[in-house]
C-alpha positions as CSV (number, residue, x, y, z in Angstrom):
1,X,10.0,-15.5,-16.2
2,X,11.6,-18.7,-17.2
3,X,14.9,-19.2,-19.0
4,X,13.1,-20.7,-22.3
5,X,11.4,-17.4,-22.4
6,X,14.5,-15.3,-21.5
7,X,16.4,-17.5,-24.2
8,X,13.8,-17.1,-27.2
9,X,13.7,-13.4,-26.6
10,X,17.2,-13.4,-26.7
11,X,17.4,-15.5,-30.1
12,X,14.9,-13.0,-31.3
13,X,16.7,-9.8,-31.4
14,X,19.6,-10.2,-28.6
15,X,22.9,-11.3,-28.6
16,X,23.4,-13.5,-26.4
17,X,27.1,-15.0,-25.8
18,X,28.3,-18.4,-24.0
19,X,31.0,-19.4,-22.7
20,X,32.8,-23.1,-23.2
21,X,34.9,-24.9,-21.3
22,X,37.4,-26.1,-23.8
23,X,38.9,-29.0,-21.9
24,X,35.0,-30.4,-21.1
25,X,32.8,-28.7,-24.1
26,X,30.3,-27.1,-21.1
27,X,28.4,-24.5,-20.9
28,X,30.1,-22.0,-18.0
29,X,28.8,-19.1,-18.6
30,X,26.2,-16.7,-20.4
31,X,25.8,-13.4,-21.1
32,X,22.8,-12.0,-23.0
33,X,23.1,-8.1,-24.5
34,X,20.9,-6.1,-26.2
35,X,22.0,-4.1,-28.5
36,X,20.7,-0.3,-29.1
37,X,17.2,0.0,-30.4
38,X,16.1,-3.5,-28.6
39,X,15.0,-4.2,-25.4
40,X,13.4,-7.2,-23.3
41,X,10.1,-8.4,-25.1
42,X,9.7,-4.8,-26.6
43,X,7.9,-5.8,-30.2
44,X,6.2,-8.0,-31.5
45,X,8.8,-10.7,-32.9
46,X,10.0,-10.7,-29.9
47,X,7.2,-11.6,-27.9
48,X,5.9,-14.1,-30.6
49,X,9.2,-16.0,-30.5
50,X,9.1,-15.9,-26.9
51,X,5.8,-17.3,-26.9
52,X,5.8,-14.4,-24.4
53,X,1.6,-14.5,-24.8
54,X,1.3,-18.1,-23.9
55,X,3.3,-17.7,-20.5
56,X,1.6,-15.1,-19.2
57,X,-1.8,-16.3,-20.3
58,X,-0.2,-19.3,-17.8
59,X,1.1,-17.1,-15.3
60,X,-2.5,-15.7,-15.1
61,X,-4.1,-18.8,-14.8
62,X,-2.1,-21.1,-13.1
63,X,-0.7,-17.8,-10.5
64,X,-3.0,-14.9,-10.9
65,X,-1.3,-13.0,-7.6
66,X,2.3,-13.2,-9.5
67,X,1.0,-12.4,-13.0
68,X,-0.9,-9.3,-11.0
69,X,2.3,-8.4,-9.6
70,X,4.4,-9.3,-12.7
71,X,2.4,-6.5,-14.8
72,X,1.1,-4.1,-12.3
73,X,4.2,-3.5,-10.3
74,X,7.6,-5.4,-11.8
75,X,7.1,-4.4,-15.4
76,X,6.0,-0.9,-15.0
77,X,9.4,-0.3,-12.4
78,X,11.5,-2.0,-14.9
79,X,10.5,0.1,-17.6
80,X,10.8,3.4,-15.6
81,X,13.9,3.3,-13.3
82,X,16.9,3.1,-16.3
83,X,15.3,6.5,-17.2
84,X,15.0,8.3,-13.7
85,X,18.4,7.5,-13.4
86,X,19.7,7.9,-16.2
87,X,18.4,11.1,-17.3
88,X,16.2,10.4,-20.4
89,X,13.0,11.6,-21.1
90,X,9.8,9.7,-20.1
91,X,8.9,9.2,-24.2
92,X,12.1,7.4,-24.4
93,X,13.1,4.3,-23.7
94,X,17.6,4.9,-22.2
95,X,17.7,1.3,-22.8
96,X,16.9,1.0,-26.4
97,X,19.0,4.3,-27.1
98,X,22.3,2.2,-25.2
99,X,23.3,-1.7,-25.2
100,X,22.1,-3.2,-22.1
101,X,23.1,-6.6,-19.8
102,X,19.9,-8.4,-19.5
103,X,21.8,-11.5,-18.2
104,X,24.8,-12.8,-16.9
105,X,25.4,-16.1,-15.1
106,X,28.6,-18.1,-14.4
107,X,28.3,-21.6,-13.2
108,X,29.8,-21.2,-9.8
109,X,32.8,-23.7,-10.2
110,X,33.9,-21.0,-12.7
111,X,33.4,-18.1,-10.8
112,X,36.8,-15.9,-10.5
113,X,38.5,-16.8,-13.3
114,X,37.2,-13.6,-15.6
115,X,35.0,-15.4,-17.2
116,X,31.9,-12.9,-16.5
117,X,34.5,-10.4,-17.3
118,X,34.7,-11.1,-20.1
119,X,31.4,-11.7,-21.3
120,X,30.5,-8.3,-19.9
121,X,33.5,-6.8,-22.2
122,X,32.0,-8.0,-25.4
123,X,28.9,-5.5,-25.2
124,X,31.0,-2.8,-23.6
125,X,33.4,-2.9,-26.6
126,X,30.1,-2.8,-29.0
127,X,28.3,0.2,-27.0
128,X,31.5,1.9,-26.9
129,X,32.4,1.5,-30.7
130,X,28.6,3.0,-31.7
131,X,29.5,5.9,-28.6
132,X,26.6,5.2,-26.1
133,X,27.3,3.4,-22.4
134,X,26.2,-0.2,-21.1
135,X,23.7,-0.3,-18.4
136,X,21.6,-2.5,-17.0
137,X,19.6,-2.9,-13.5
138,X,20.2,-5.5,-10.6
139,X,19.0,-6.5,-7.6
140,X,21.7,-8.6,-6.1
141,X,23.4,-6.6,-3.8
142,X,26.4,-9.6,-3.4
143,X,27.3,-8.3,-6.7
144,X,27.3,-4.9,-6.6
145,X,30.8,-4.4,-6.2
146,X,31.9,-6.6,-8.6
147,X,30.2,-4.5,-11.0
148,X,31.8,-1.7,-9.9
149,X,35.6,-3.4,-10.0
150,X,34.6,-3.8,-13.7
151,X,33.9,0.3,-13.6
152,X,29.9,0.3,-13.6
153,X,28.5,3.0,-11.6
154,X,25.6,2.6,-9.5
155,X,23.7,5.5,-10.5
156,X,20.7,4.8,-8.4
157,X,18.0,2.6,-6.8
158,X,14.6,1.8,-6.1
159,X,12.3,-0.5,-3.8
160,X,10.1,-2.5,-5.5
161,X,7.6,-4.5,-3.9
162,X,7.8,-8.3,-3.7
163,X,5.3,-10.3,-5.2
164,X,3.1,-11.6,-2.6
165,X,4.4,-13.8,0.4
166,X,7.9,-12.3,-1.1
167,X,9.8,-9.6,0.6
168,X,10.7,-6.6,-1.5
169,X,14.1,-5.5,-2.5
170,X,16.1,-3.0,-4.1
171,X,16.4,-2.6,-8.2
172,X,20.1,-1.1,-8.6
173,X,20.5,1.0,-12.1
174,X,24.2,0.8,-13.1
175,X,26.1,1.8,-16.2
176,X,29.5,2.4,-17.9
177,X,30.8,5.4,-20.6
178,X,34.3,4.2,-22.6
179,X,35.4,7.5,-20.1
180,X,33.7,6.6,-17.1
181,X,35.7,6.7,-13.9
182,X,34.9,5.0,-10.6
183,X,36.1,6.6,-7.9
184,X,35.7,5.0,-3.8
């Protein structure tokens, strides 16, 4: 998926937050939420503003293999695992009933100084103001317990299959209640 198609979904219904250096007016960091009753390319606007169509009539043509895997395997595990883990029913989507991290990214010469933190408290504060959690999946394992510093539990994972000539790798379901407590 690239990031124009990650950003115009965002635009579309998302909130998505940045970051600024104030001494050199950069971008440092991002942080893109969704807020309940929107997820990822779930409706129509969405997808139209992401021009969601054209990329994966791309993706198809130009990589048949990835867009194969992109639909038949990736989308289908994305859409199922928040719910296995986090306990709602198969006719609903968790995500949409919640506010949920798609993205998060600071530029690594401004890693550790709470930036991310911070971008991650905006939604938190949101979801916890409307009384539902913050979740949202990963598959960087590096991270993991940074996430859980900032009181996210991992509440379960899944393998997912790489796309082809890619190894496979775990998809980590995480979340956070305003009462949550992380214990070990």
């Amino acid at each position: 998926m690239t990031s124009e198609t990650i950003i115009r979904a965002a635009v579309a219904k998302a909130l998505f937050y940045v970051a600024i250096d104030r001494s050199t007016g950069a971008v440092v960091g991002t942080a893109c939420w969704y807020p309940v009753g929107v997820d990822f390319l779930a409706d129509e606007e969405q997808q139209e503003k992401a021009k969601a169509a054209d990329l994966f009539a791309a993706l198809q043509r130009d990589e048949p293999d990835i867009h194969h895997w992109w639909m038949n395997t990736f989308l289908p595990t994305l859409s199922c695992i928040s719910n296995k883990y986090l306990g709602s029913s198969t006719e609903k989507n968790v995500k949409m009933e919640n506010w949920t991290l798609y993205s998060l990214a600071v530029k690594p010469s401004h890693q550790g100084r709470r930036i991310g933190r911070k971008l991650v408290e905006i939604g938190e504060e949101q979801a916890f103001k409307q009384g539902v959690f913050a979740c949202f999946e990963t598959d960087n394992e590096k991270n993991l317990m940074i996430y859980q510093k900032l009181g996210y539990g991992i509440v379960g994972s899944d393998y997912v299959e790489g796309p082809p000539g890619k190894p496979g790798y775990s998809l980590y379901v995480l979340y956070k209640t305003k009462d949550l407590e992380v214990v070990g």
